[in-house]
LONURO-720791 format. One record per residue: y negated, z, x negated of N, C-alpha, C in turn; residue in three letters. Coordinates in steps of 0.1 Angstrom, whole numbers, plus 5000, padded with zeros to 4 digits. Each point is the difference from the previous one (the first is absolute). Example, Ala and Ser with C-alpha at 12.3 -4.5 7.8 and 13.67 -1.06 7.14 Angstrom:
505750784868498850005009498850004991ALA 498949935004498950004991498950085008SER 
***
This chain:
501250004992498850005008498850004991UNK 499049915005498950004989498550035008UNK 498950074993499450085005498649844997UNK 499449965008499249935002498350055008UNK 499049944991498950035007499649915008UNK 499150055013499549915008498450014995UNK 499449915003498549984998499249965008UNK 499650085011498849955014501949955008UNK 499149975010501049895011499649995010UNK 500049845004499550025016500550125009UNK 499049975008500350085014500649975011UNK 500549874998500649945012501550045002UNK 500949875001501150075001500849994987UNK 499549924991500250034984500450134994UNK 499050115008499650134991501550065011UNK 500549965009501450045002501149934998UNK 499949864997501349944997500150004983UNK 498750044993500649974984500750164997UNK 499850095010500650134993501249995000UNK 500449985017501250005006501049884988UNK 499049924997500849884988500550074986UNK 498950114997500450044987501350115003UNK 500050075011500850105001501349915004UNK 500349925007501249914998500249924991UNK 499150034988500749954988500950084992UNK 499750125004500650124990499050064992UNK 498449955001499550064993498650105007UNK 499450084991498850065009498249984992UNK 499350065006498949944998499050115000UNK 498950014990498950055000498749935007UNK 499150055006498849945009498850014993UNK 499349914996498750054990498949905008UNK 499250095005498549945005499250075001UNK 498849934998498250054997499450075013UNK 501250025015499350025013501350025008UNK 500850154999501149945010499850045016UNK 498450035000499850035019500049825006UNK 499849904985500049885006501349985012UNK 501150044993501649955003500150115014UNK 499050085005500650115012498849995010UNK 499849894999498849995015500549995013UNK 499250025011501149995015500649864995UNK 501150015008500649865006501650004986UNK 499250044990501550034989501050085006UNK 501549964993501250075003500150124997UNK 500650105007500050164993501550065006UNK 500450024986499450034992500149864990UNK 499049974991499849884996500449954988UNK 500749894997501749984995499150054984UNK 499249954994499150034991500350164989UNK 499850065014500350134997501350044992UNK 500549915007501750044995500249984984UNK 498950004994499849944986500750174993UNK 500549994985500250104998498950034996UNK 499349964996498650054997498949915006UNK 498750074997498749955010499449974985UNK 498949944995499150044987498849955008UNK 499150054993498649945002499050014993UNK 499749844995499349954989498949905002UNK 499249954994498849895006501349894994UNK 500549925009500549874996499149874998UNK 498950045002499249884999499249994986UNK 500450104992499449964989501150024986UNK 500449884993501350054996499750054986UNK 498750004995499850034990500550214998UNK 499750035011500450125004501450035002UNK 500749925010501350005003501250004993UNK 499849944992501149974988499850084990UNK 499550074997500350134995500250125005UNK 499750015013500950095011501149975005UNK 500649875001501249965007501050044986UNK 499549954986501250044985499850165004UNK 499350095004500250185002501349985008UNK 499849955011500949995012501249984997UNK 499949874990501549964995500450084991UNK 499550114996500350074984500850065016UNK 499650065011500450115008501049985007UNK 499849905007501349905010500749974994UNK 500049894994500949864992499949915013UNK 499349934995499949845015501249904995UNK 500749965006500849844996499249905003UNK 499150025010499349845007498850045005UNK 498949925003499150035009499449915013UNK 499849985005499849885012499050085009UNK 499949905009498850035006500449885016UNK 499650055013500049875011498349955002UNK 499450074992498149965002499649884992UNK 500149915006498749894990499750014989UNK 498850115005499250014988500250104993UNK 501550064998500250114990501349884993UNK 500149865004501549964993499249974985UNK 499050014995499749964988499950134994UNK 499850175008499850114995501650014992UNK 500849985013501450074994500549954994UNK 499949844993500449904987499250104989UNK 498749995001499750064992500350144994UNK 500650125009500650144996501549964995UNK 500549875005501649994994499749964986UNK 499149924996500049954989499850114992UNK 498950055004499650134990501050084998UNK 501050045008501350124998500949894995UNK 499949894997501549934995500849975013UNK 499849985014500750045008500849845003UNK 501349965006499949865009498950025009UNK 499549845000499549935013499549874996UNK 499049945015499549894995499049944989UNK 500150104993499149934988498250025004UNK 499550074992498750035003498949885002UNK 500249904992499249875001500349945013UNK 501349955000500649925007499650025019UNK 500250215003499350045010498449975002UNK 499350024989498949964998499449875008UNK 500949894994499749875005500450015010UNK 500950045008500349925013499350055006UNK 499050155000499250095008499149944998UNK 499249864997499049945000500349875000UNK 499349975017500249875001500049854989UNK 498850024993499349924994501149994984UNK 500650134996500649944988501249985006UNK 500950015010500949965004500049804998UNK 498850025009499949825004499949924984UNK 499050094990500249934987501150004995UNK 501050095000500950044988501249885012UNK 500050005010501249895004500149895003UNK 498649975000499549834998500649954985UNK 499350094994500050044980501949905000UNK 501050125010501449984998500449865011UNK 499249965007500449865006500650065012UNK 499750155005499849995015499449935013UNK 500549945009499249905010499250155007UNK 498749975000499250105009498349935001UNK 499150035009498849975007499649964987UNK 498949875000498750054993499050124999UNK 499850044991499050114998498649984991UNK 499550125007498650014989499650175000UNK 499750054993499750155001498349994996UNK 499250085006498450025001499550114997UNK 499050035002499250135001498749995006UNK 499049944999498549955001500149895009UNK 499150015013500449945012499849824990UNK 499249984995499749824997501349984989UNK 500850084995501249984997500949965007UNK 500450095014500850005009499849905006UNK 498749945005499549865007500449914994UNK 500149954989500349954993501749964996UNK 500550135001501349984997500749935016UNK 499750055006499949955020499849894998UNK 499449914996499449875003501149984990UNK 500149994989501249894992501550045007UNK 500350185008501550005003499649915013UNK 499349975007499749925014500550125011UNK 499149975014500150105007501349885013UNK 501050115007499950125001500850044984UNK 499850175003500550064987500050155005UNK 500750074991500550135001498550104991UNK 499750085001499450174998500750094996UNK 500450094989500650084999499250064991UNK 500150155000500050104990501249974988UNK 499550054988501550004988500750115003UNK 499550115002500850125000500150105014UNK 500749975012499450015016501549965002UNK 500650105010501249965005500249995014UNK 501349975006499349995017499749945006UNK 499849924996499049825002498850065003UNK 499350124991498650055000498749865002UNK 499349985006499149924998500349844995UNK 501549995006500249824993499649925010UNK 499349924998499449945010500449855001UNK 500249925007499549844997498949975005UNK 499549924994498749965002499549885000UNK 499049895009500349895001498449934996UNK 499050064997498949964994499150124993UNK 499049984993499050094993499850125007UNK 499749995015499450085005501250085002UNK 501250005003501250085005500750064981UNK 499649944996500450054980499150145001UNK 498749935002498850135001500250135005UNK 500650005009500550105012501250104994UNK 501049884993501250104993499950024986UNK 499049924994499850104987499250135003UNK 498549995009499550125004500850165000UNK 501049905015501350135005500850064987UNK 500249924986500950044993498650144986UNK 499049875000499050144992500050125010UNK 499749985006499750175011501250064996UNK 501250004997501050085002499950034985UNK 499550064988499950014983501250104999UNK 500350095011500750094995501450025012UNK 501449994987500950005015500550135007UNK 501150015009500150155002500550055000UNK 500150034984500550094993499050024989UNK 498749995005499250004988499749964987UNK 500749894996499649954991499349855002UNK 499450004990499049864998500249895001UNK 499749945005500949874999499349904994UNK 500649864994499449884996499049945009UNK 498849954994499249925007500649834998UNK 501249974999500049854998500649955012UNK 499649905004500649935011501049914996UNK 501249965010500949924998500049905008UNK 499949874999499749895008501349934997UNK 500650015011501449854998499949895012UNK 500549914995500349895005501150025015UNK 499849965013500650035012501349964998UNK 500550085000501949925003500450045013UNK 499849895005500549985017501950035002UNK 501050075006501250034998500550105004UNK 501250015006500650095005500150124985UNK 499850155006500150074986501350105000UNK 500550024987501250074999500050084985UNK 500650135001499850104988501749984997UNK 500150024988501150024995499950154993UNK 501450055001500750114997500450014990UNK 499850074988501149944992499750174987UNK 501150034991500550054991500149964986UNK 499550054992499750014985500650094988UNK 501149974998500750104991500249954989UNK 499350084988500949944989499749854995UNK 498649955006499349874996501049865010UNK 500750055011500849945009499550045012UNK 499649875007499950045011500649915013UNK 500850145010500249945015499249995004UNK 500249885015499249995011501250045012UNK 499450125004501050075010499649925016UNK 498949934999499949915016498249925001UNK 499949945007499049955005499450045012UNK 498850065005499550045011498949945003UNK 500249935018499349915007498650105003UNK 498649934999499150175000499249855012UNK 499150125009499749925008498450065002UNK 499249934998498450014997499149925007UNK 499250095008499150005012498350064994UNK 499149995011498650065004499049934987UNK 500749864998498949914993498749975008UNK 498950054989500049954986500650074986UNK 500250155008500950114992501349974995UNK 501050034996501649985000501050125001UNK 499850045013500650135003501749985005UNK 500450064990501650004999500650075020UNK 500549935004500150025017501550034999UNK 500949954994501349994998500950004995UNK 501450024997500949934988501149995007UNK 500949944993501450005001501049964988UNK 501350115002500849984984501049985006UNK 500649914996499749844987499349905007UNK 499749944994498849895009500949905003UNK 499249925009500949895006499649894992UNK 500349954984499849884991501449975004UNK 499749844994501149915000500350094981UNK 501549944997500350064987499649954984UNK 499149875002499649904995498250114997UNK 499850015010498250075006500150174991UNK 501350045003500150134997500350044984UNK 500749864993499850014985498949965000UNK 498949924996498950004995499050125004UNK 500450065012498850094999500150134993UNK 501950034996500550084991499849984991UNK 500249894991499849954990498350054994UNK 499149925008499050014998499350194998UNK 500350075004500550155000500150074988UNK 501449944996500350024984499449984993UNK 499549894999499149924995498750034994UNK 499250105011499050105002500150084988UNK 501650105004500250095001500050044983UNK 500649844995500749964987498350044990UNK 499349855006498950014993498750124992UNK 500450105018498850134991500750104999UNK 501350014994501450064993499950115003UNK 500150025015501050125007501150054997UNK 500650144999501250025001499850125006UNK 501550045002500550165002498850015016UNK 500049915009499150065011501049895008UNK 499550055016500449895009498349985002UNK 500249875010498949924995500349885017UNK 498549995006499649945015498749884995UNK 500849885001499149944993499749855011UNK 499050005005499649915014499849894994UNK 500049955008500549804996499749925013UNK 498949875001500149955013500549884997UNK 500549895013500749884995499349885007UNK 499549944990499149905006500449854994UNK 499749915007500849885000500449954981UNK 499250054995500550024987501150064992UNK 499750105009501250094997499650124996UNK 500650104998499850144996498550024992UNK 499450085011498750084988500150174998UNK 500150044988500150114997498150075008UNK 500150135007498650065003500050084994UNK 501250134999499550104992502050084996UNK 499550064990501050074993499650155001UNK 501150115009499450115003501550124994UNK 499850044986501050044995500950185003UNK 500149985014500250125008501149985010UNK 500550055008501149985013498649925010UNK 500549925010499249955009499850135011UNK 498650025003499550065016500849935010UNK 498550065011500049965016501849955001UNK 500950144996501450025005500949904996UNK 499749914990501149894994500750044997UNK 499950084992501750084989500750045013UNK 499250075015501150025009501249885004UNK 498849885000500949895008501049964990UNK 499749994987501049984988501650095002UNK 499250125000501050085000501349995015UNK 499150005012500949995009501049885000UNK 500049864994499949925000501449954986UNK 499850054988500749984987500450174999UNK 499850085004500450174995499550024986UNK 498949974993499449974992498750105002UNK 499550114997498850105000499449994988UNK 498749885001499849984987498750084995UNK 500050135006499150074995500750154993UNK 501349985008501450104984500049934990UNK 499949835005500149894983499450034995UNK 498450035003498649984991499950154997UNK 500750135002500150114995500949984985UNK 501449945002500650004994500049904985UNK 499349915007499449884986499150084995UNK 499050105006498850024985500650154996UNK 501250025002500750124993500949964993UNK 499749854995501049944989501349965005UNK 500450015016501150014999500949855002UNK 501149935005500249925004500449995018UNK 499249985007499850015019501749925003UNK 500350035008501049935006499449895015UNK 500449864996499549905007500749935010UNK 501450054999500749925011499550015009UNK 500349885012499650055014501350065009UNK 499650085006500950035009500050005017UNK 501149955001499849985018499850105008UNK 499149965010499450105009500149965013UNK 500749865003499649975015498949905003UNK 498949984990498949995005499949874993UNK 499249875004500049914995498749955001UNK 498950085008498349944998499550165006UNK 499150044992499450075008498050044998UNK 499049995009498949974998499250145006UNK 498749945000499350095000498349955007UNK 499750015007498650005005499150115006UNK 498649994993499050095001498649955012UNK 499850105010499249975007498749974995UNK 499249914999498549984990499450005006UNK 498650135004498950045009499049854999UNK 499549975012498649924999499450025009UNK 499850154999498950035011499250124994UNK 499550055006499350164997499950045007UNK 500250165006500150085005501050155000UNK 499950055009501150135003501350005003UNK 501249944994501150005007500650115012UNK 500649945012499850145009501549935005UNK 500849934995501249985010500749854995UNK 500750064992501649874999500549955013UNK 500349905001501249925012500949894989UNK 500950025009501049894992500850024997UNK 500550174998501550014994501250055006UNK 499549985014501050035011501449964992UNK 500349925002501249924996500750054984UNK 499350074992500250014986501050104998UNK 500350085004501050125003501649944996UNK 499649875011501649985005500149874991UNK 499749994990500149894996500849984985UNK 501050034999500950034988499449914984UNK 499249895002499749964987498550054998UNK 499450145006498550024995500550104992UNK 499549994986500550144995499550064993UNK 498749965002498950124999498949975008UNK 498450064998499349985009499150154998UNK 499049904996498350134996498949935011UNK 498850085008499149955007499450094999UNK 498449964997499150105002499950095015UNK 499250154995500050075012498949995007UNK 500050015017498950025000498950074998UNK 499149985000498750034993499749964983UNK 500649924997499449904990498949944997UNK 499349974994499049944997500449874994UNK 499449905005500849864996499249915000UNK 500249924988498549894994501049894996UNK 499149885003501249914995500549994987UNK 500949955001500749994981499249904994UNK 499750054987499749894992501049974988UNK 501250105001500650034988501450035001UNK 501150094995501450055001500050105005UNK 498650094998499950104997499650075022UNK 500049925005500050015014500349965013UNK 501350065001501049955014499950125008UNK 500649975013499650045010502050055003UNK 501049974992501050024995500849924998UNK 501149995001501949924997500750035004UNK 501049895000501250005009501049944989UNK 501050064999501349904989501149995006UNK 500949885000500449985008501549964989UNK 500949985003501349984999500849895007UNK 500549894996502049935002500649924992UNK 500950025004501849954996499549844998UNK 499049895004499949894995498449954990UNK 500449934993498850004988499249895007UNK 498850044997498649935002499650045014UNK 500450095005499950015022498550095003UNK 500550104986498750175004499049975004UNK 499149924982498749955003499049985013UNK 500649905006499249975012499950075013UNK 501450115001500550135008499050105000UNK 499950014985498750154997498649945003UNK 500149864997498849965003499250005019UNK 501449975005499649995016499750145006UNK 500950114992499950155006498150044998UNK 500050004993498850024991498649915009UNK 500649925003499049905012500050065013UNK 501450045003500250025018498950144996UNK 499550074995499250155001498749975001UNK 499750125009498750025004498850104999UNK 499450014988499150074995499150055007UNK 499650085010498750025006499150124995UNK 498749905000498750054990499050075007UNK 499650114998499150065004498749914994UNK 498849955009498649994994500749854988UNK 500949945007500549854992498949904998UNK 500149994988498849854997500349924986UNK 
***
């Protein structure tokens, strides 16, 4: 059993599925964050899986100049085997404390790059990755500039913003104006650190979009499946959906794997699992982003129900050095999806309809909805549903459009709606 640190973690359902991952690996976990009333606000689980940590610490993780000489105290005290993190913006902190202890993991650079848009897109163009044209800016007559030679329409992005934070498409000057503005106002993210003022301008890739799953051990890496992601509330690109395994022809489903590795190969990941999005446009595969963590918004669930495959025990057990066990194993289940209700309204939630029928319905198998008395603004992001439904059966490719209809038949009613 190997004693592993955690570093920040979401608060979603991350900060309960990566414990429950490490503790079905065999191994257990220390908790270290700058703020742990963050992780116990209403609406968290209690008692809150977090806790279950053998230990709690509390340190400024935001400044590592500090940290890394309190985490080597820690390690003189504990002995860590691994360190990991389910937060964004701590996956470049805890490359950084493994390196410093000698520890496995992804490689301190390598996390580096893929946690920034902009050297990702260099470093796998650099390797003959297929992905968008790009330009990176700062100074609006830069950005204008780079706009006019990528030609509009075109994509807005932050470098360092997860979530589909502020990614915009945008189809002339005046609408660029709008989402670089939206992206300066936001300098600081939330978790208090600073963020980059550079803007990321890509080229539109029109295409159905799909994340690949996949494992890194030992400078080898699986692709344990392909997941169909289904994206709404344009001009935004709010993730509405999934389903595992996606419904590609087997011809569609190697190149977009391929192209994956390929990513994965270039800004030389290892010892992590790794959710790396890809859209497919008549060209063929474009790599969007390399995100070197288990996938959110409940994918490892649909993996898992799906292949018996818990790739968040994997991603415990890979940055503890060890070797994860990959087989799939049968479960019965041969597609299973997932859809999130996406607000576009504003007001008071005061009353769900819709789920009469959900009780009796043997392939829903799970199912979160906000309570009433919510406060509800439209989504512009991941970061705001109104809840989910996952769904379950015995034939591949069927869920998707199931979770998607449930999710439609409901009826939100808004207090003061506009």
């Amino acid at each position: 059993m190997g004693h592993l640190l955690m570093v920040e973690s979401w608060v979603g359902s991350m900060s309960t599925l990566l414990p429950a991952g490490i503790k079905d690996s065999g191994h257990e976990f220390s908790f270290l964050t700058r703020n742990l009333g963050h992780y116990l606000r209403p609406g968290t689980p209690v008692p809150h899986p977090l806790l279950g940590a053998a230990n709690v610490f509390t340190a400024e993780t935001n400044d590592e100049s500090t940290l890394l000489p309190h985490v080597r105290k820690l390690h003189a005290a504990f002995g860590f085997d691994g360190v990991l993190t389910s937060c964004d913006y701590y996956l470049p902190t805890a490359a950084a404390i493994a390196a410093d202890l000698g520890l496995p993991g992804p490689g301190r650079t390598a996390v580096a790059d893929a946690c920034d848009k902009h050297r990702t897109r260099l470093i796998c163009r650099a390797a003959g990755v297929a992905g968008p044209g790009f330009a990176v800016a700062q100074a609006w007559d830069e950005i204008v500039r780079a706009a006019t030679e990528l030609g509009y329409p075109l994509v807005v992005k932050p470098v360092d913003l997860c979530g589909g934070m502020f990614v915009r498409r945008v189809g002339d000057e005046a609408e660029l104006r709008v989402a670089v503005d939206a992206i300066a106002g936001f300098p600081i993210n939330a978790r208090g650190q600073h963020r980059s003022p550079r803007i990321l301008l890509e080229e539109c890739v029109d295409g159905p979009e799909f994340s690949v799953e996949t494992v890194t051990v030992a400078g080898r890496t699986t692709v344990i499946g392909v997941t169909d992601k289904r994206i709404t509330g344009a001009p935004a690109f709010i993730e509405s959906g999934h389903m595992f395994p996606a419904a590609l022809g087997p011809a569609d489903t190697t190149a977009v794997a391929e192209l994956a590795v390929a990513a994965i190969t270039a800004l030389g990941l290892d010892a992590t699992v790794a959710h790396t999005e890809i859209k497919l446009d008549p060209r063929g595969p474009r790599l969007i982003e390399v995100n070197p963590r288990p996938a959110g918004n409940r994918i490892t669930e649909l993996v898992r129900r799906v292949t018996g495959i818990d790739l968040t025990a994997v991603h415990a057990e890979a940055v503890a050095g060890g070797e994860p066990d990959l087989t799939p194993r049968e479960t019965g289940i041969a597609s299973a999806a997932v859809a999130f209700a996406v607000p576009t309204e504003t007001g008071l939630l005061t009353r769900v309809d819709g789920t009469q029928s959900w009780a009796a319905d043997p392939r829903i198998v799970e199912r979160k909805l906000a309570d009433p008395g919510t406060e509800v603004r439209p989504a512009t992001d991941n970061n705001t549903y109104l809840g989910h439904v996952m769904v379950v059966d015995e034939t591949r490719g069927t869920t998707g459009d199931l979770a998607q209809r449930l999710i439609a038949d409901l009826h939100f009613e808004l207090e003061g709606a506009r």
